[in-house]
VOMAR-778509 format. One record per atom (N, C-alpha, C): residue in one letter; atom name; x, y, z. Coordinates in nm, 2 decimals. Last residue first. Layout:
PT  residu  atome      c1      c2      c3
PT       A     CA       X       Y       Z
...
% end
This chain:
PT  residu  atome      c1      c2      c3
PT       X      N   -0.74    1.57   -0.29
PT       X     CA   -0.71    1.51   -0.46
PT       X      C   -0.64    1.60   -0.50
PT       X      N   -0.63    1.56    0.03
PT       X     CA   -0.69    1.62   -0.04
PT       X      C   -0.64    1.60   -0.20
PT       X      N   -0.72    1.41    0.34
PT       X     CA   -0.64    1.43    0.20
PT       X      C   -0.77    1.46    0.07
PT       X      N   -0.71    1.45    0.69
PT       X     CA   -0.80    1.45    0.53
PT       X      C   -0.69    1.49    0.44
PT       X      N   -0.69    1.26    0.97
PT       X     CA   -0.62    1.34    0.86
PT       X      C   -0.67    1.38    0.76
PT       X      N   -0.72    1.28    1.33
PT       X     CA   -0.77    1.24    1.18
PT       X      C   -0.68    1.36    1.08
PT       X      N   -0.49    1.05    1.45
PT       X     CA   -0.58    1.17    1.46
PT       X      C   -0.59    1.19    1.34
PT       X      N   -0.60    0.68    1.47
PT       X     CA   -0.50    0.80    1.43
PT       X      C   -0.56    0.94    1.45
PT       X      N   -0.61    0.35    1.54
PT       X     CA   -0.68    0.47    1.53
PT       X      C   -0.54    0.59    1.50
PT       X      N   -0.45    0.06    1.33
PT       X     CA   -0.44    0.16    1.48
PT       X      C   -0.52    0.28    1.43
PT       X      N   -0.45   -0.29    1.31
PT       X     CA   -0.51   -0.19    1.29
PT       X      C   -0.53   -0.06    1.39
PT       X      N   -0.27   -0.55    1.18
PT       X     CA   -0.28   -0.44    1.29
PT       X      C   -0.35   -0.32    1.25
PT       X      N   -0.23   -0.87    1.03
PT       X     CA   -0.27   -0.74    1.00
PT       X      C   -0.34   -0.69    1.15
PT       X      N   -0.13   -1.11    1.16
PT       X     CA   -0.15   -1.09    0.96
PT       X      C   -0.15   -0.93    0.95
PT       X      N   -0.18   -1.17    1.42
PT       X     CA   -0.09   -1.10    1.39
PT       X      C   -0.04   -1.04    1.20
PT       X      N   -0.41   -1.31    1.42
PT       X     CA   -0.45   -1.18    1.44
PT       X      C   -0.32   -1.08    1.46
PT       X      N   -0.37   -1.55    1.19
PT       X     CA   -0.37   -1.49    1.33
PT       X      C   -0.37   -1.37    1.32
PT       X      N   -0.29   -1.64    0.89
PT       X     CA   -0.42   -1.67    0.95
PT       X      C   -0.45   -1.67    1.12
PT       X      N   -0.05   -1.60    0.77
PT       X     CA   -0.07   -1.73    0.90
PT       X      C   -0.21   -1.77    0.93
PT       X      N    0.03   -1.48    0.46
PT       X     CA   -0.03   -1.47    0.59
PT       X      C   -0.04   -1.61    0.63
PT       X      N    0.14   -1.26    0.28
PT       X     CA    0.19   -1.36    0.33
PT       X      C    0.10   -1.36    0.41
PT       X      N   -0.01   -1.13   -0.04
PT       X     CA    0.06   -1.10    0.05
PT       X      C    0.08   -1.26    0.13
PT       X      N   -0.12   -1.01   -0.32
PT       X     CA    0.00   -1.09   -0.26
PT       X      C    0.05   -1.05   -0.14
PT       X      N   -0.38   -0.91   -0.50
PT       X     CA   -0.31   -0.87   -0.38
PT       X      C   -0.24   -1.00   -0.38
PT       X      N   -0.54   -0.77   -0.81
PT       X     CA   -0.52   -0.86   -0.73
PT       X      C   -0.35   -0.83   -0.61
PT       X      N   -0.82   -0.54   -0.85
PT       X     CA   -0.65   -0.58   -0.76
PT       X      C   -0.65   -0.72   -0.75
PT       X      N   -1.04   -0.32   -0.97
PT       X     CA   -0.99   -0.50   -0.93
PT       X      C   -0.88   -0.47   -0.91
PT       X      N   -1.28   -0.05   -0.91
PT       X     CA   -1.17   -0.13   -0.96
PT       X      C   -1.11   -0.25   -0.89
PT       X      N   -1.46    0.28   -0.91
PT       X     CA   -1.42    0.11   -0.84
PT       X      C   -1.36    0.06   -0.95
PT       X      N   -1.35    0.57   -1.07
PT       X     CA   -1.48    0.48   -1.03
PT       X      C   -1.38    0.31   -0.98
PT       X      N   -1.24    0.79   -0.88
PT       X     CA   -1.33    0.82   -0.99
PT       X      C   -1.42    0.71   -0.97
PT       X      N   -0.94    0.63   -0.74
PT       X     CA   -0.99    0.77   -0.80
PT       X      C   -1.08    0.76   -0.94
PT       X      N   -0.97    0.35   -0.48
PT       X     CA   -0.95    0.40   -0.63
PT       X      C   -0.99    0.54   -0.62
PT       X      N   -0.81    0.24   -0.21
PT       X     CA   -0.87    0.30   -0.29
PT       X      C   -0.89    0.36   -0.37
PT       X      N   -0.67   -0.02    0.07
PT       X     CA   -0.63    0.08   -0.10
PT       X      C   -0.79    0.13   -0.15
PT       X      N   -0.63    0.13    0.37
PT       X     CA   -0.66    0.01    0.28
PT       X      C   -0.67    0.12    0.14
PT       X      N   -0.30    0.31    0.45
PT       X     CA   -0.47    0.33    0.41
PT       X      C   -0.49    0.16    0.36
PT       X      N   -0.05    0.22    0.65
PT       X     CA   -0.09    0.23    0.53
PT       X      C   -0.24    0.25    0.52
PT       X      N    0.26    0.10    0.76
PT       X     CA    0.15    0.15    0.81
PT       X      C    0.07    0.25    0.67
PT       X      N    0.51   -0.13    0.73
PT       X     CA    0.45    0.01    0.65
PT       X      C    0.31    0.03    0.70
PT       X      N    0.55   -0.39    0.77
PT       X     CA    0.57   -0.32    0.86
PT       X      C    0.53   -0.15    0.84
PT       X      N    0.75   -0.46    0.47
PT       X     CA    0.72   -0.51    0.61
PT       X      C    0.68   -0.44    0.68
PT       X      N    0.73   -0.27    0.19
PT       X     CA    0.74   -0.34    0.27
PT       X      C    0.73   -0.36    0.42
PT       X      N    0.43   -0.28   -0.10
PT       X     CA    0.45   -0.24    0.03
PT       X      C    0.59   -0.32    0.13
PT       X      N    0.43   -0.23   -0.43
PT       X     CA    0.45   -0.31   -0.31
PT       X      C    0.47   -0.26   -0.18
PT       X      N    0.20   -0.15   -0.68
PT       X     CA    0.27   -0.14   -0.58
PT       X      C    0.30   -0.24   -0.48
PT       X      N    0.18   -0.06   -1.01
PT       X     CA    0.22   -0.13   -0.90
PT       X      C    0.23   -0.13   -0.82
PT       X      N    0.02    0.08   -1.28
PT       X     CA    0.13    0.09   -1.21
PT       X      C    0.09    0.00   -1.08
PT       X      N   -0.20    0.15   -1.43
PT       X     CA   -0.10    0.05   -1.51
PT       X      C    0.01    0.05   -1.44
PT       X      N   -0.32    0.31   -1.27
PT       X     CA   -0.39    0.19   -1.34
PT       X      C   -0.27    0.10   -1.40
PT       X      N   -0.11    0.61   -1.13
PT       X     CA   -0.18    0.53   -1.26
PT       X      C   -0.22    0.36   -1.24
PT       X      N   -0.18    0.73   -0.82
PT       X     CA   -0.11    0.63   -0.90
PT       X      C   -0.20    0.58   -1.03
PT       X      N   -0.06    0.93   -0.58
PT       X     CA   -0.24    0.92   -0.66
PT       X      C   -0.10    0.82   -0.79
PT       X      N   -0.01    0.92   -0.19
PT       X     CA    0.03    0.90   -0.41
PT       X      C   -0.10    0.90   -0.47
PT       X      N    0.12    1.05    0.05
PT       X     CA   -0.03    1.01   -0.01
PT       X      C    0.05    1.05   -0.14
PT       X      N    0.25    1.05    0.37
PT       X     CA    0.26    1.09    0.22
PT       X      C    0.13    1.02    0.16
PT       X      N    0.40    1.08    0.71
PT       X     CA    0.27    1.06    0.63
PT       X      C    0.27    1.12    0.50
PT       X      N    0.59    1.13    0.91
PT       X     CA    0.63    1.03    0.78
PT       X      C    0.51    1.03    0.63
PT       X      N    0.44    1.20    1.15
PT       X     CA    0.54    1.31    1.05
PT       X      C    0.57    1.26    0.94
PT       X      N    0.32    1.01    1.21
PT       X     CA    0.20    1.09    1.11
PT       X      C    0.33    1.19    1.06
PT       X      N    0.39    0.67    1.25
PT       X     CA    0.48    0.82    1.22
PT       X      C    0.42    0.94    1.16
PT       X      N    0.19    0.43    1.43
PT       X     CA    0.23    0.55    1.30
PT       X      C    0.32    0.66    1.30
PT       X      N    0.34    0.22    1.65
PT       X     CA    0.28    0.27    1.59
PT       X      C    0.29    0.35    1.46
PT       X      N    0.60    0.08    1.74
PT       X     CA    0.45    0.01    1.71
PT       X      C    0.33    0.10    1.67
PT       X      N    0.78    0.26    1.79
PT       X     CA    0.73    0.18    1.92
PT       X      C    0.59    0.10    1.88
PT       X      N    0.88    0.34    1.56
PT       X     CA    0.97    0.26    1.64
PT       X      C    0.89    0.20    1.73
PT       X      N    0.67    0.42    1.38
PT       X     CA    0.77    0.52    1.54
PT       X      C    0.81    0.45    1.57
PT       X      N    0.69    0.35    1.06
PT       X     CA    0.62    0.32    1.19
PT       X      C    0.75    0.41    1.26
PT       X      N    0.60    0.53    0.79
PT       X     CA    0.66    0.49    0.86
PT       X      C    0.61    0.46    1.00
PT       X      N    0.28    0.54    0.61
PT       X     CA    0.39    0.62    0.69
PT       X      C    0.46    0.48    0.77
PT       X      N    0.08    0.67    0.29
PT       X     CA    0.16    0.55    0.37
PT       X      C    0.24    0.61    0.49
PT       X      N   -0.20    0.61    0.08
PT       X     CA   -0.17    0.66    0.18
PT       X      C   -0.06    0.60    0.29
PT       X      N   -0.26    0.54   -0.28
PT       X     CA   -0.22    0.51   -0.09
PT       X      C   -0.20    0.61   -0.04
PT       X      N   -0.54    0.57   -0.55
PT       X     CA   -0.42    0.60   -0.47
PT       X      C   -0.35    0.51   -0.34
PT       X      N   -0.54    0.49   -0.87
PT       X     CA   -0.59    0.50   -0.78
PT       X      C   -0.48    0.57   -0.66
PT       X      N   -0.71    0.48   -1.21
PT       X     CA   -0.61    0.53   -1.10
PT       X      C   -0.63    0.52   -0.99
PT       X      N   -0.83    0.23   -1.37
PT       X     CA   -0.77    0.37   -1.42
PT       X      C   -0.69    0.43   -1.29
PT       X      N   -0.86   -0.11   -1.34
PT       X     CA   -0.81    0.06   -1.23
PT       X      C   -0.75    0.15   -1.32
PT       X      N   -0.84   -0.40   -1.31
PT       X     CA   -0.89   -0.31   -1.36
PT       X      C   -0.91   -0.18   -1.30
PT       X      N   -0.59   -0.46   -1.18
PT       X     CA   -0.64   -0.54   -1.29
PT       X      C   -0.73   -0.46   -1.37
PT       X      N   -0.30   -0.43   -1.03
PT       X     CA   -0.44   -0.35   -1.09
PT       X      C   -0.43   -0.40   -1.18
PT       X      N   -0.14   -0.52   -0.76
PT       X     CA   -0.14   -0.52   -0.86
PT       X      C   -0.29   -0.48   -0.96
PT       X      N    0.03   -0.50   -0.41
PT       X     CA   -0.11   -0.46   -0.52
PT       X      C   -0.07   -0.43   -0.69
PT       X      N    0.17   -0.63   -0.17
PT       X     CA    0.17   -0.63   -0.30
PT       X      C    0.05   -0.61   -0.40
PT       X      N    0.36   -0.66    0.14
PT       X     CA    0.21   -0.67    0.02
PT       X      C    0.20   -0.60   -0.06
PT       X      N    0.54   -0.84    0.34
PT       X     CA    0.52   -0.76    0.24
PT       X      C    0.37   -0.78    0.21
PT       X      N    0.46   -0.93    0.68
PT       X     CA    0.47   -0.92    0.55
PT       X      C    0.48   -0.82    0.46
PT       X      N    0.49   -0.89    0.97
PT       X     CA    0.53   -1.01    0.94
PT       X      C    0.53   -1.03    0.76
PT       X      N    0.31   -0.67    1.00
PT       X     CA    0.43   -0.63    1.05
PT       X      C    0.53   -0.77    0.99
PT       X      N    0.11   -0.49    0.76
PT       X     CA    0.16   -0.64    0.84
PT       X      C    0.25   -0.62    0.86
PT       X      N   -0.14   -0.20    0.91
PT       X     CA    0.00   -0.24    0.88
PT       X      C   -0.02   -0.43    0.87
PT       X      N   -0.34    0.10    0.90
PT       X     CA   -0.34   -0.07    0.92
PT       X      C   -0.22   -0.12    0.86
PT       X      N   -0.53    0.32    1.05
PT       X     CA   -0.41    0.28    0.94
PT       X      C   -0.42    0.13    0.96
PT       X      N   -0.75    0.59    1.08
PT       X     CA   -0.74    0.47    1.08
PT       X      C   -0.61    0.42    1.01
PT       X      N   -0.92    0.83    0.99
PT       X     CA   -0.88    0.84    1.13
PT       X      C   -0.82    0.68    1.16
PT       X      N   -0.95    1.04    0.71
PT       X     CA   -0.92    0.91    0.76
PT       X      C   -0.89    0.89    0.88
PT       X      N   -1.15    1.19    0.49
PT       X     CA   -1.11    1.19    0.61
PT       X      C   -1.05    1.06    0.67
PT       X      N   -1.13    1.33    0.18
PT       X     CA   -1.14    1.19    0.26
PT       X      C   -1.07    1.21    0.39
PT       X      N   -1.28    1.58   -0.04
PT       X     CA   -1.15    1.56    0.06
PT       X      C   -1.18    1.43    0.18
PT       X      N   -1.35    1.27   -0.23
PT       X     CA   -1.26    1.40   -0.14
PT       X      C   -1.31    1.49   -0.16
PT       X      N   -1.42    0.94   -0.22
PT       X     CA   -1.48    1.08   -0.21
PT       X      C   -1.39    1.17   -0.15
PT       X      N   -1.28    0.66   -0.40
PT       X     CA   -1.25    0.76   -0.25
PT       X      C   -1.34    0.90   -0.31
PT       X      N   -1.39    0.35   -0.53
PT       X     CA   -1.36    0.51   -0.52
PT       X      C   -1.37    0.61   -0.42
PT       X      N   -1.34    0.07   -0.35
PT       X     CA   -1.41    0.20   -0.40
PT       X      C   -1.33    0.30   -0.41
PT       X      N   -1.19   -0.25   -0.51
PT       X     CA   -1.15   -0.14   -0.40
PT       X      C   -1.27   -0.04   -0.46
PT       X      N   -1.18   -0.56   -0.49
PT       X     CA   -1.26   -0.54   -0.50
PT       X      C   -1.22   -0.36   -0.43
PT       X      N   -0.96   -0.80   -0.51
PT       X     CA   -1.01   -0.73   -0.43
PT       X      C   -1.07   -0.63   -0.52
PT       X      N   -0.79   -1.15   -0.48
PT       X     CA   -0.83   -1.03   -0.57
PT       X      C   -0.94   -0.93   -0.49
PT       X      N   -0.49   -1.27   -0.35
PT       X     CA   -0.63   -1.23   -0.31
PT       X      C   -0.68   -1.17   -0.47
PT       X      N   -0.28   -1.53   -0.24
PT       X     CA   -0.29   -1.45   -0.38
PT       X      C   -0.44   -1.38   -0.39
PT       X      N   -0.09   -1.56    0.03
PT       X     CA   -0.24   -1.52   -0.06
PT       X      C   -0.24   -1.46   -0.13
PT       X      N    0.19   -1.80    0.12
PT       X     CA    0.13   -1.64    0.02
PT       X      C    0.00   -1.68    0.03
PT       X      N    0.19   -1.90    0.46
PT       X     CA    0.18   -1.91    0.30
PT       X      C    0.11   -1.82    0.24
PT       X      N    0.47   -1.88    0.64
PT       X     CA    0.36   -1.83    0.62
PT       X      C    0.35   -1.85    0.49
PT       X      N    0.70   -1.99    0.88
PT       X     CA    0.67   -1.98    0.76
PT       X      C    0.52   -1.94    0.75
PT       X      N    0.83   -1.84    1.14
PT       X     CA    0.82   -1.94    1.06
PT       X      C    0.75   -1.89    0.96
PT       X      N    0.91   -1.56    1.21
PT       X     CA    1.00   -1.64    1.22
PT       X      C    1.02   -1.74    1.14
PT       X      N    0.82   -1.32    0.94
PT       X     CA    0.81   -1.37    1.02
PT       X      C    0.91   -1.53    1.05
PT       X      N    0.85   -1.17    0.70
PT       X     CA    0.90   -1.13    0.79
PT       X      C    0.86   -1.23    0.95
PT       X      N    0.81   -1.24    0.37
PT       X     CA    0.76   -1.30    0.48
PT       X      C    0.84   -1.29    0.60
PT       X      N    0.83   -1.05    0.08
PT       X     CA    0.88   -1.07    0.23
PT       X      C    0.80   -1.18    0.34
PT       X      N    0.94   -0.93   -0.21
PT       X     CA    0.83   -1.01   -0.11
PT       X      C    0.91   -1.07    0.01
PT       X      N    1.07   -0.67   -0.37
PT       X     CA    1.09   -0.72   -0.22
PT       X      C    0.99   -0.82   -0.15
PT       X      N    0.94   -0.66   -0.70
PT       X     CA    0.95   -0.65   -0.55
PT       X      C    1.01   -0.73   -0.42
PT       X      N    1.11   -0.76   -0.96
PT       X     CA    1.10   -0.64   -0.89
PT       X      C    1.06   -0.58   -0.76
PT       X      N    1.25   -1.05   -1.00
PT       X     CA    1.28   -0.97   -0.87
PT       X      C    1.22   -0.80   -0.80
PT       X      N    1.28   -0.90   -1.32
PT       X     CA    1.28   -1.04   -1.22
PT       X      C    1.33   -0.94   -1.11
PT       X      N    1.18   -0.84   -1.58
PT       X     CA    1.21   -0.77   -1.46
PT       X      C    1.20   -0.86   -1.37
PT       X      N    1.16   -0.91   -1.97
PT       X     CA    1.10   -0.89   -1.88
PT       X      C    1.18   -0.83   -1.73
PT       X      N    1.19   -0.77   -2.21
PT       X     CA    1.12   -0.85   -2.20
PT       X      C    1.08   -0.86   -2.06
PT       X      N    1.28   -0.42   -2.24
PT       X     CA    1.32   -0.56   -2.20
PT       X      C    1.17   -0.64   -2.20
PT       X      N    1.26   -0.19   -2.20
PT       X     CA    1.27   -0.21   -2.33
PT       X      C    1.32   -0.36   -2.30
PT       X      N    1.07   -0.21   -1.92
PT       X     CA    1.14   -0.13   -2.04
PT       X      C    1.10   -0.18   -2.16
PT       X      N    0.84   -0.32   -1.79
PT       X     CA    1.05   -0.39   -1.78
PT       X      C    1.09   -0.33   -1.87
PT       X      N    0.66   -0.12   -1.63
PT       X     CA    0.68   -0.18   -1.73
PT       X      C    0.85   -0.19   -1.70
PT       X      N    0.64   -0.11   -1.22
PT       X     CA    0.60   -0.03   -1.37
PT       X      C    0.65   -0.14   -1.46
PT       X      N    0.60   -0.06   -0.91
PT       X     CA    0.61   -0.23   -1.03
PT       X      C    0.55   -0.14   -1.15
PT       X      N    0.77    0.08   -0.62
PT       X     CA    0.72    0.06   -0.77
PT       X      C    0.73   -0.04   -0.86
PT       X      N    0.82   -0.09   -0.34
PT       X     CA    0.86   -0.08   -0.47
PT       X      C    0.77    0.00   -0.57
PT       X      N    0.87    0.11    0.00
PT       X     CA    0.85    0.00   -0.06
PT       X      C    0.87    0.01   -0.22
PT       X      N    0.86    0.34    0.17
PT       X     CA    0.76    0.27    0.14
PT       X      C    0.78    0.13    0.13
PT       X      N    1.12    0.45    0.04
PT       X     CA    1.10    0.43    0.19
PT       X      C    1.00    0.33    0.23
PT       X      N    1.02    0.51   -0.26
PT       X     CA    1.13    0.40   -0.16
PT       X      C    1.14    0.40   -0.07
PT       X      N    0.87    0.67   -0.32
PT       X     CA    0.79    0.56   -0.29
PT       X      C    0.91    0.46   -0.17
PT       X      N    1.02    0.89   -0.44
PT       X     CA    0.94    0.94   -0.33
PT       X      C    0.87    0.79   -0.26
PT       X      N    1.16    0.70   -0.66
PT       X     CA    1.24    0.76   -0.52
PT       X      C    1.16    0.82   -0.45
PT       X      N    0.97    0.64   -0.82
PT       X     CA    1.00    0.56   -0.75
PT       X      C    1.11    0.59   -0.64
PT       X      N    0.64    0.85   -0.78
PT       X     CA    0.75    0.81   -0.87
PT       X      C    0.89    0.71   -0.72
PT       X      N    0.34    0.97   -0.78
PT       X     CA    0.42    0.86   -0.75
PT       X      C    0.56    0.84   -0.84
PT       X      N    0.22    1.31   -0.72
PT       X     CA    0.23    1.23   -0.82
PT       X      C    0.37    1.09   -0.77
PT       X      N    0.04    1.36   -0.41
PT       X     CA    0.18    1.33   -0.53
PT       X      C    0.18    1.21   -0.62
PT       X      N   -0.28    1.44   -0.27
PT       X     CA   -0.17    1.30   -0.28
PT       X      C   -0.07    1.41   -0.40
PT       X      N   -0.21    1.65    0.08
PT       X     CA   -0.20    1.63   -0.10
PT       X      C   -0.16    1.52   -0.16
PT       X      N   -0.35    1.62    0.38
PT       X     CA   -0.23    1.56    0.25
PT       X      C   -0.27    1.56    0.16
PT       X      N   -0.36    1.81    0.69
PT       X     CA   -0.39    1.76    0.56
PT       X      C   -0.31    1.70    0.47
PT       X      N   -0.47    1.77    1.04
PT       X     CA   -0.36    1.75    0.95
PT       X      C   -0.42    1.73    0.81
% end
């Protein structure tokens, strides 16, 4: 299977989750992502910063990884562009490779992921870059799921 990333815009992303772009011509945008702590009890945010490489393509990936209990939320700190990789889950806990889309995304754009979104770890285009991340966690091996996949290469 192959994927072309797409250019990101925020009705190809909505299934996914949010676009976090500029508040216009406004001061500011309250509420723009969905944060979520999908779990029963409570979990406390991590505010992470991260550290992502630049992807070599055509990138083969045989791997996804979801929080089924949280939103998450990447914000670029320093990142001319980068991309995801995202799919719907099958209802039965795993990946929907029919669902599977890939964005190539500007530096000065956002993302949020909701609940449950099966996803690439994040990766930049060209050279490494800073994020900082928001997400919810318990600190159990239910925080984040990691499933093999048949492999896919995406293509820049």
């Amino acid at each position: 299977m192959r994927v072309r990333l797409e250019e990101l815009d925020e009705s190809s992303f909505h299934e996914f989750g949010q676009v976090l772009a500029t508040p216009g011509k406004t001061w500011r945008k309250d509420f723009a992502a969905n944060l979520t702590n999908c779990r029963p009890t409570a979990a406390p945010p991590n505010l992470a910063l991260i550290r992502a490489n630049a992807a070599a393509f055509p990138l083969e990936i045989d791997e996804l990884e979801r929080h089924e209990h949280s939103s998450q939320t990447f914000l670029p700190l320093d990142v001319r562009e980068y991309m995801v990789i995202v799919c719907k889950d099958n209802g039965h806990g795993s990946p929907d490779l029919a669902t599977l889309r890939g964005f190539r995304i500007s530096g000065a754009v956002g993302i949020s992921y909701d609940c449950g979104v099966w996803h690439l770890g994040i990766n930049t285009i060209g050279d490494a870059g800073i994020f900082a991340m928001l997400i919810f966690q318990a600190g159990d091996a239910e925080d984040c799921t990691f499933q093999k996949i048949s492999s896919v290469v995406v293509d820049a």
